[in-house]
C-alpha positions as CSV (number, residue, x, y, z in Angstrom):
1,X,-23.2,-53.0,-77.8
2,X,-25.8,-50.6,-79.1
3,X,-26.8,-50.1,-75.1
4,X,-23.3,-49.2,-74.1
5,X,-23.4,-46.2,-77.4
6,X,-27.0,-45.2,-75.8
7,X,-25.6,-44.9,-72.0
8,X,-22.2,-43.2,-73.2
9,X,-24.1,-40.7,-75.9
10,X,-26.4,-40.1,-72.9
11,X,-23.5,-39.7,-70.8
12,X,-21.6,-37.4,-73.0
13,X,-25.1,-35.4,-73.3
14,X,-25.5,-35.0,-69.7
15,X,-22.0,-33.9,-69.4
16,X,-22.3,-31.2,-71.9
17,X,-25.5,-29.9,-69.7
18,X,-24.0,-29.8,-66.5
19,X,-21.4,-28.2,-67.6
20,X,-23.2,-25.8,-69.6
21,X,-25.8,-25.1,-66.6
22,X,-26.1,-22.8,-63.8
23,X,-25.4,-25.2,-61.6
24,X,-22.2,-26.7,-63.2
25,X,-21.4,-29.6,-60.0
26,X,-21.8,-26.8,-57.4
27,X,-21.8,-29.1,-54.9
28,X,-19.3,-31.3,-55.6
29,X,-17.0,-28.3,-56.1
30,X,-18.4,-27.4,-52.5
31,X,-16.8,-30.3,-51.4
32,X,-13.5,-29.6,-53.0
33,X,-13.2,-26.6,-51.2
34,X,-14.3,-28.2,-48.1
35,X,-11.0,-30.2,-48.3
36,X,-8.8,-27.3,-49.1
37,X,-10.3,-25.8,-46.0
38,X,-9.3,-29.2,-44.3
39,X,-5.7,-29.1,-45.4
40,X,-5.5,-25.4,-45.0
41,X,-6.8,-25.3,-41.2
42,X,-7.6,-28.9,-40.1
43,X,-11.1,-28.0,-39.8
44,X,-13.5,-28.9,-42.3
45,X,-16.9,-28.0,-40.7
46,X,-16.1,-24.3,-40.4
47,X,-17.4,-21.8,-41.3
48,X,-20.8,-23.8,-41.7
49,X,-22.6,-21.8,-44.1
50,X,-23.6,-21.6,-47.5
51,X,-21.7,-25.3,-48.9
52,X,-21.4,-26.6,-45.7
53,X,-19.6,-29.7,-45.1
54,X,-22.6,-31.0,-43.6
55,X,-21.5,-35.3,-43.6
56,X,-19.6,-37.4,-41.0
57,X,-16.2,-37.4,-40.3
58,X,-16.2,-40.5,-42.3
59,X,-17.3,-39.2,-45.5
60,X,-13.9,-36.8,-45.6
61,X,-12.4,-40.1,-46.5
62,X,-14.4,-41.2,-49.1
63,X,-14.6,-38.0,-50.6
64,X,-10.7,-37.4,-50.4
65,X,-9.7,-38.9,-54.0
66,X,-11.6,-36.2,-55.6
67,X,-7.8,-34.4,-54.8
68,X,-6.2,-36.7,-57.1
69,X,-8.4,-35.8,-59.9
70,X,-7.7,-32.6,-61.9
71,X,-9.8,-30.1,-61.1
72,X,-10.6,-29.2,-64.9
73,X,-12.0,-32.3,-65.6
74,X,-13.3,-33.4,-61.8
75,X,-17.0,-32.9,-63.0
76,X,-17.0,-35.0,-66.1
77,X,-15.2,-37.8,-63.7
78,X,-18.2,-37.2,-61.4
79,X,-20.6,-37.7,-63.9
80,X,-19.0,-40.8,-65.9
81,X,-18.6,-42.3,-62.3
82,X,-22.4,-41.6,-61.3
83,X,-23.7,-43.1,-64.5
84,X,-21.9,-46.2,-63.9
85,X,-22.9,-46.3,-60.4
86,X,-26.7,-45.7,-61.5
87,X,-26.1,-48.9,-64.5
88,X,-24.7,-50.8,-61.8
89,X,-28.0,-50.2,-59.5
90,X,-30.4,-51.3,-62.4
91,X,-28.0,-54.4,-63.4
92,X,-28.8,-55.6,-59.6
93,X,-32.2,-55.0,-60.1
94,X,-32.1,-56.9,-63.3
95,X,-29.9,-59.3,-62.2
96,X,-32.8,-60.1,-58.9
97,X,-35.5,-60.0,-61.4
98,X,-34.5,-62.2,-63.9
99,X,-31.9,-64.3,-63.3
100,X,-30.7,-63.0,-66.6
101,X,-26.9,-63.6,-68.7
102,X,-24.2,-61.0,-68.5
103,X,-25.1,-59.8,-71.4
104,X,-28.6,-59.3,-70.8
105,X,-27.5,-57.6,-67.7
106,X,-25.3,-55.3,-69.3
107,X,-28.4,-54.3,-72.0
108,X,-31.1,-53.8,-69.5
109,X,-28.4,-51.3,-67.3
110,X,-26.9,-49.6,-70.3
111,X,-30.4,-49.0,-72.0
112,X,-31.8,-48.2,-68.8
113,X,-29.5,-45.6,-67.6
114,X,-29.4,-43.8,-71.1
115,X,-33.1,-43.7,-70.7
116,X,-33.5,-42.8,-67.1
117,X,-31.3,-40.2,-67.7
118,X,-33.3,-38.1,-70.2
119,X,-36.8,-39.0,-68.4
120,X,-36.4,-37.8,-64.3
121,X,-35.8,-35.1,-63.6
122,X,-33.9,-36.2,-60.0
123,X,-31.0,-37.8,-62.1
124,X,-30.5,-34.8,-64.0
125,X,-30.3,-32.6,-60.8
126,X,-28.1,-34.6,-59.0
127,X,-25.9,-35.2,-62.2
128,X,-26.4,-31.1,-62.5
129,X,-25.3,-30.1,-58.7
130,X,-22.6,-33.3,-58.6
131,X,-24.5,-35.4,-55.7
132,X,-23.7,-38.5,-54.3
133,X,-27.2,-39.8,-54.8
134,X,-26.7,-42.4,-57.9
135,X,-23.8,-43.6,-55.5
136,X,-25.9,-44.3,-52.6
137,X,-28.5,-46.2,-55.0
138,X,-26.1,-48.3,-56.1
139,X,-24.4,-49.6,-52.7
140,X,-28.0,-50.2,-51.3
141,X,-29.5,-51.7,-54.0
142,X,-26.6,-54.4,-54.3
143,X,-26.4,-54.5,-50.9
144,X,-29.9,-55.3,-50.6
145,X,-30.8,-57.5,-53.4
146,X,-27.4,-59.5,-54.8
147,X,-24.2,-59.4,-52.3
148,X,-24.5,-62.6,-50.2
149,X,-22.1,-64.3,-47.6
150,X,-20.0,-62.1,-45.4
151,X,-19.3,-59.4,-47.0
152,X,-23.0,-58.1,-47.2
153,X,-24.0,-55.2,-44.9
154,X,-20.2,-53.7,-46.2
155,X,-21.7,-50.9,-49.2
156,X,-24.6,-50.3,-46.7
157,X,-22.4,-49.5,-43.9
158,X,-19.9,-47.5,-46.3
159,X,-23.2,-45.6,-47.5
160,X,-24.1,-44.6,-43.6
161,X,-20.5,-43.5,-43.3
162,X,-21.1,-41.2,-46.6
163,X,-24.7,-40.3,-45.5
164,X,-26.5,-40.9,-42.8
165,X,-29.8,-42.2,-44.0
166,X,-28.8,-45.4,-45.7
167,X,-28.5,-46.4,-42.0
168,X,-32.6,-47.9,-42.4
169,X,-31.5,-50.7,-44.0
170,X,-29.2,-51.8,-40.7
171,X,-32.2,-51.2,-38.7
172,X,-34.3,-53.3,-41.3
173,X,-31.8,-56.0,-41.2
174,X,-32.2,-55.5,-36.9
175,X,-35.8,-55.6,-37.6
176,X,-35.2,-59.1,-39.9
177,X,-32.9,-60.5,-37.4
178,X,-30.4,-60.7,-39.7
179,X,-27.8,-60.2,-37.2
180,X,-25.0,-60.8,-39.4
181,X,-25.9,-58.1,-42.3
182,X,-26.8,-55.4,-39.3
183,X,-23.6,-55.5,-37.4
184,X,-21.6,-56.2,-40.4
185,X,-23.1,-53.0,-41.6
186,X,-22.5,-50.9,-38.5
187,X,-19.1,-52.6,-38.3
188,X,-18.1,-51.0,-41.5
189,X,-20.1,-47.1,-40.8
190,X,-17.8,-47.6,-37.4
191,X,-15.1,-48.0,-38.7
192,X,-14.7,-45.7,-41.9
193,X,-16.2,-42.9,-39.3
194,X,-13.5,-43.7,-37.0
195,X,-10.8,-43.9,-39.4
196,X,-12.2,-40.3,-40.2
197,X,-12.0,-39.2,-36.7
198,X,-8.1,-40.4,-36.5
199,X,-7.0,-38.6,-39.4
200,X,-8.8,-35.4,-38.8
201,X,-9.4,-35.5,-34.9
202,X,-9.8,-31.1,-34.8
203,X,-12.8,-31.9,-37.2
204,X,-14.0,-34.6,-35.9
205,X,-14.3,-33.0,-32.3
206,X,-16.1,-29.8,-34.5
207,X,-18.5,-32.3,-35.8
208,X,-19.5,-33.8,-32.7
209,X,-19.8,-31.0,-30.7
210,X,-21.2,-27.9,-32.4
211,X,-22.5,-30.0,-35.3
212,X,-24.4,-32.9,-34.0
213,X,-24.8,-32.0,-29.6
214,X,-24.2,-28.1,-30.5
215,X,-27.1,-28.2,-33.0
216,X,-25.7,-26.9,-36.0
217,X,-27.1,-28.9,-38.2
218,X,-30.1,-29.7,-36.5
219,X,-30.7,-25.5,-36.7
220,X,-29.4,-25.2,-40.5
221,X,-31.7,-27.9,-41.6
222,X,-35.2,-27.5,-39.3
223,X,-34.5,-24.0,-39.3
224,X,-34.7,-24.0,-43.1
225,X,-37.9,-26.0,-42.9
226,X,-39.6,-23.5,-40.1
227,X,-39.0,-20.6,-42.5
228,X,-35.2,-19.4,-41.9
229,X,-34.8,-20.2,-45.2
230,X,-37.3,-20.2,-47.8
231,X,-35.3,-22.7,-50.8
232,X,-36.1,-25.2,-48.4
233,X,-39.9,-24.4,-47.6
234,X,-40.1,-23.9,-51.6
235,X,-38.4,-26.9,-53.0
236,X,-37.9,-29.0,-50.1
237,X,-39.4,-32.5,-51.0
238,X,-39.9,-33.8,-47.2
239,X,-42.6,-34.8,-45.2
240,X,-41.2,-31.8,-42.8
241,X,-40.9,-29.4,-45.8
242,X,-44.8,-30.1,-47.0
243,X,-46.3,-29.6,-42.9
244,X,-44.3,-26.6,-42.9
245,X,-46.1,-25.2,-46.1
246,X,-49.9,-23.3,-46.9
247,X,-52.8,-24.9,-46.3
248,X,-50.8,-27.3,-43.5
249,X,-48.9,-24.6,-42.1
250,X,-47.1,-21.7,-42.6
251,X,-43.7,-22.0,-40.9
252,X,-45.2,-22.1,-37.5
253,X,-44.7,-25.5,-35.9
254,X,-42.1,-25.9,-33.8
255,X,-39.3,-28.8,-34.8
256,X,-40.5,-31.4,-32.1
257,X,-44.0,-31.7,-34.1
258,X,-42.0,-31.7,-37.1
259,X,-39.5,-34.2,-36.3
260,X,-42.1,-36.3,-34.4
261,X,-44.1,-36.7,-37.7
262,X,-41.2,-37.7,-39.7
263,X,-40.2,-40.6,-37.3
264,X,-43.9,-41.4,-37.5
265,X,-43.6,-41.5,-41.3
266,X,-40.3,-43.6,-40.7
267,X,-42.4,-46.2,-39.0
268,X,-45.0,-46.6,-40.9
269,X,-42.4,-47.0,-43.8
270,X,-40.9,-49.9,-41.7
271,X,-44.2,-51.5,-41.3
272,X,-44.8,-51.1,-45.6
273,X,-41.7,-53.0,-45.9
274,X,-42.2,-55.5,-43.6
275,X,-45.2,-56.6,-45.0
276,X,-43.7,-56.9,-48.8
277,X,-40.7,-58.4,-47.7
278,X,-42.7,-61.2,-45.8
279,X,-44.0,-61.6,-48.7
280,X,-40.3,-62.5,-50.6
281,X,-40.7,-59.1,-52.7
282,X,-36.9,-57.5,-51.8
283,X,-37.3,-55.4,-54.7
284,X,-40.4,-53.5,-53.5
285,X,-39.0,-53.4,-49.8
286,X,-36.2,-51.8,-51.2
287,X,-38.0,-49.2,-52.8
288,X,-40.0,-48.4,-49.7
289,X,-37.2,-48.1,-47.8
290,X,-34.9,-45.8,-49.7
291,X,-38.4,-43.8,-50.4
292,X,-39.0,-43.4,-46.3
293,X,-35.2,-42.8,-45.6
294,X,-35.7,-40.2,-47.7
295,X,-38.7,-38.2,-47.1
296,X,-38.6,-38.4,-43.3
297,X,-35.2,-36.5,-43.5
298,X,-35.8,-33.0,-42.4
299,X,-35.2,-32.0,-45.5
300,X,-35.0,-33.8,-48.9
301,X,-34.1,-32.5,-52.4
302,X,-35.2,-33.3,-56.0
303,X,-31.6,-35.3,-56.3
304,X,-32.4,-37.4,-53.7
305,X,-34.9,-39.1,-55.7
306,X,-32.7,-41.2,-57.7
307,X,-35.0,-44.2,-57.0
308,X,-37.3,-43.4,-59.7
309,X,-36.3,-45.5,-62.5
310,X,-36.4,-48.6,-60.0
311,X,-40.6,-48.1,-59.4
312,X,-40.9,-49.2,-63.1
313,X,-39.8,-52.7,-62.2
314,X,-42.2,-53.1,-59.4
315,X,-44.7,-55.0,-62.1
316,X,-41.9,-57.4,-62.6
317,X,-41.8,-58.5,-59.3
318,X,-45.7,-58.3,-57.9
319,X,-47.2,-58.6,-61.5
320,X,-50.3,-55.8,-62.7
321,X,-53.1,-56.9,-61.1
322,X,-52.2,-55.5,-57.5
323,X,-52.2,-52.2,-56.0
324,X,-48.5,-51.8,-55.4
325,X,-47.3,-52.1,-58.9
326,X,-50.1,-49.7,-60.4
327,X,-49.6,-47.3,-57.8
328,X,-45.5,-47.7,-58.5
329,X,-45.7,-47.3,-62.3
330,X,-48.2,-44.4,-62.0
331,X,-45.7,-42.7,-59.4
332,X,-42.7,-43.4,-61.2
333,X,-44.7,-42.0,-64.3
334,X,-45.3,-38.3,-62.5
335,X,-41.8,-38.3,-61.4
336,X,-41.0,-37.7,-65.2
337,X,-43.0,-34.2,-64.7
338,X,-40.0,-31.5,-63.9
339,X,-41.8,-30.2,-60.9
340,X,-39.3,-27.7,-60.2
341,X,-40.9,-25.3,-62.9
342,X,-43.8,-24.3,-60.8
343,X,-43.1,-23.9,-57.3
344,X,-42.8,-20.4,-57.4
345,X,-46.1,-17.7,-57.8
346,X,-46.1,-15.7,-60.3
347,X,-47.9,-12.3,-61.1
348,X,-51.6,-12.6,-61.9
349,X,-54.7,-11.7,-61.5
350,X,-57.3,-13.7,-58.9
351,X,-58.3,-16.3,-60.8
352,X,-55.0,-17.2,-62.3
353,X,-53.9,-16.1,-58.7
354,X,-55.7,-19.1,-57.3
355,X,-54.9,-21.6,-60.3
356,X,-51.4,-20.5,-60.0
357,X,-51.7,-21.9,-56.1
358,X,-53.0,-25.1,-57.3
359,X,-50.2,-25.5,-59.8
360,X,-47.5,-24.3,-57.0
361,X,-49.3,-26.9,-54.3
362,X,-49.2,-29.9,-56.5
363,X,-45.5,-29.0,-58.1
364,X,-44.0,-28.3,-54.5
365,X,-45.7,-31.3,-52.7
366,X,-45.7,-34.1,-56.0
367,X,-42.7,-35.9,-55.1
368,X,-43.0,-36.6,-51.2
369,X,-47.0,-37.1,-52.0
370,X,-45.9,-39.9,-54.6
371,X,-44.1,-41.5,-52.7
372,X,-46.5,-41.1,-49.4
373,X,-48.4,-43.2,-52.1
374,X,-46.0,-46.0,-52.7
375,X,-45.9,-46.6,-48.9
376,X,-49.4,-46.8,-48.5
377,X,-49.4,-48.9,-51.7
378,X,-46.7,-51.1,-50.2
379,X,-48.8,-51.4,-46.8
380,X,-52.2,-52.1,-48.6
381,X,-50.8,-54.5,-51.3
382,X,-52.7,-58.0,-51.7
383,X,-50.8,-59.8,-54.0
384,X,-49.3,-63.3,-53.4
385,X,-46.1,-64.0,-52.3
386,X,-44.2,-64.9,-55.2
387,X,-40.6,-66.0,-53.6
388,X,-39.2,-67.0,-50.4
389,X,-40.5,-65.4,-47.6
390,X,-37.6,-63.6,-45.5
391,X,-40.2,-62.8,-42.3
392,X,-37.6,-62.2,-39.4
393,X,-35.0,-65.1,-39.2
394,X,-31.3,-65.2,-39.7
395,X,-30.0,-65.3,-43.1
């Protein structure tokens, strides 16, 4: 009881914030007016500018019941709705972890939530701009770690129709030869993106080709990573964003190089989690693979870090004496550091010029070079197997 008046106190706090805050759901607002553009013209993808409708076809469907909610109170919905979904994300943890009551469930996601909430940064940013990180968490993490049977690979395969990058984990389950989870997966992305398609076939043919084969997106997000546009280059949090910045570069390399890296990055993060799910530690191979999905995107934001909370848990699962869970706990520790503060340079003299670069390094690079960390944690990692070991054999 007392964890459900923490979570809804800290939901009621975060409301009031949001809503009191520059950013006040921007995004999500965006994406309102996205689908008045859609009803208006048929066409959601243009003009693709500033709040860009920048998903799949697929995600106008998912997105469509924001309609039905009044606009006045669409935000606080949005919130309410994203703290459940991050409770729900932590109660699967939980629920893999310790095998634990309902009520003990309930507890360890209410109290969690209220507490993650207040402590990363991430979750308040994508609370603040109305993103559909906590959302993705959720559907990956029970997708992952509790839904059995047939209906697994469904959230995952909804949360590649929503967003793209959620698609690892059908590639992981490829990778596992879990052939039922991977296509059950794609089945679903298939067909919620074709569903979209149908219904709005003038965007849908947009999408395909101006977005995707025209290069659209590729230019709006690589471009903002080779110095079209600098909030990327300054908060971007991707392994693309941090080559693109003094002392690796200065906007210079060309996207292949770019790109190539990140898919390198992406392997390597398959490889991590290969070698801790062998090992029958789910958990940790979940958090390597939301971490890579995310930082080998061209370009990654403070919100899409919603993970954070789950890198405390990581000593529940490979106990303290290993390298993964000491490098988790101390990553997940420096996520609580609002980064954000000090990635631009202010005026100074030389010496606080060059202290000011140190601080602007560290607070524009922290997050992807945490989790760069965790990976290399993950691939390093000696401890035992403590559960069954998955390897690659159908479920």
């Amino acid at each position: 009881m007392l964890g459900a008046v923490a979570l809804g106190l800290s939901v009621f706090a975060s409301t009031r914030n949001v809503v009191s805050a520059h950013e006040n759901g921007a995004d999500l607002l965006g994406r309102l007016t996205n689908l008045h553009t859609l009803r208006r013209t048929g066409d959601i993808y243009v003009p693709f500018r500033v709040e860009a409708f920048t998903y799949p076809p697929g995600a106008i469907l998912l997105f469509w019941p924001i309609l039905w909610v009044p606009a006045g109170a669409l935000v606080s919905a949005w919130i309410v709705a994203s703290c459940v979904a991050l409770a729900g994300a932590l109660a699967g943890a939980a629920r893999y972890l310790f095998r634990t009551s309902f009520a003990g469930l309930v507890a360890v996601a209410c109290w969690g939530g209220a507490i993650s909430l207040h402590v990363f940064p991430a979750l308040a940013e994508c609370l603040a701009w109305g993103q559909v990180g906590m959302f993705l968490l959720c559907a990956c993490t029970l997708d992952w770690l509790i839904v059995r049977g047939r209906g697994r690979g469904v959230l995952v395969g909804l949360a590649t129709a929503l967003k793209i990058y959620p698609g690892v984990f059908i590639v992981a389950w490829l990778w596992r030869r879990q052939w039922r989870e991977a296509l059950t997966g794609l089945a679903s992305a298939v067909v919620v993106t074709g569903m979209g398609c149908a219904l709005w076939p003038r965007s849908a043919a947009t999408y395909f080709s101006k977005v995707v084969f025209g290069g659209a997106e590729i230019a709006k997000f690589t471009g903002g990573v080779v110095g079209s546009h600098s909030s990327e280059v300054v908060n971007g949090n991707s392994v693309a964003a941090l080559l693109e910045r003094t002392p690796f570069s200065h906007g210079s390399l060309s996207p292949f190089v770019v790109l190539s890296v990140s898919a390198l990055v992406l392997v390597f993060g398959f490889i991590a989690a290969r070698r801790v799910w062998r090992k029958g530690h789910e958990l940790s191979a979940l958090i390597v693979l939301l971490i890579v999905s995310v930082i080998a995107a061209p370009v990654a934001w403070d919100h899409y870090f919603v993970f954070a909370p789950l890198l405390m848990l990581v000593p529940f699962e490979c106990g303290w004496r290993s390298l993964l869970p000491r490098v988790s706990v101390a990553a997940g520790l420096l996520m609580m550091v609002p980064w954000y503060h000090d990635r631009v340079a202010g005026p100074g003299n030389w010496l606080s010029g060059w202290v000011s670069a140190v601080n602007i390094f560290t607070a524009r690079n922290a997050l992807v070079l945490l989790c760069l960390g965790v990976v290399a944690a993950a691939y390093f990692d000696k401890s035992p197997a403590t559960g069954g070991v998955v390897g690659e054999c159908s479920a």
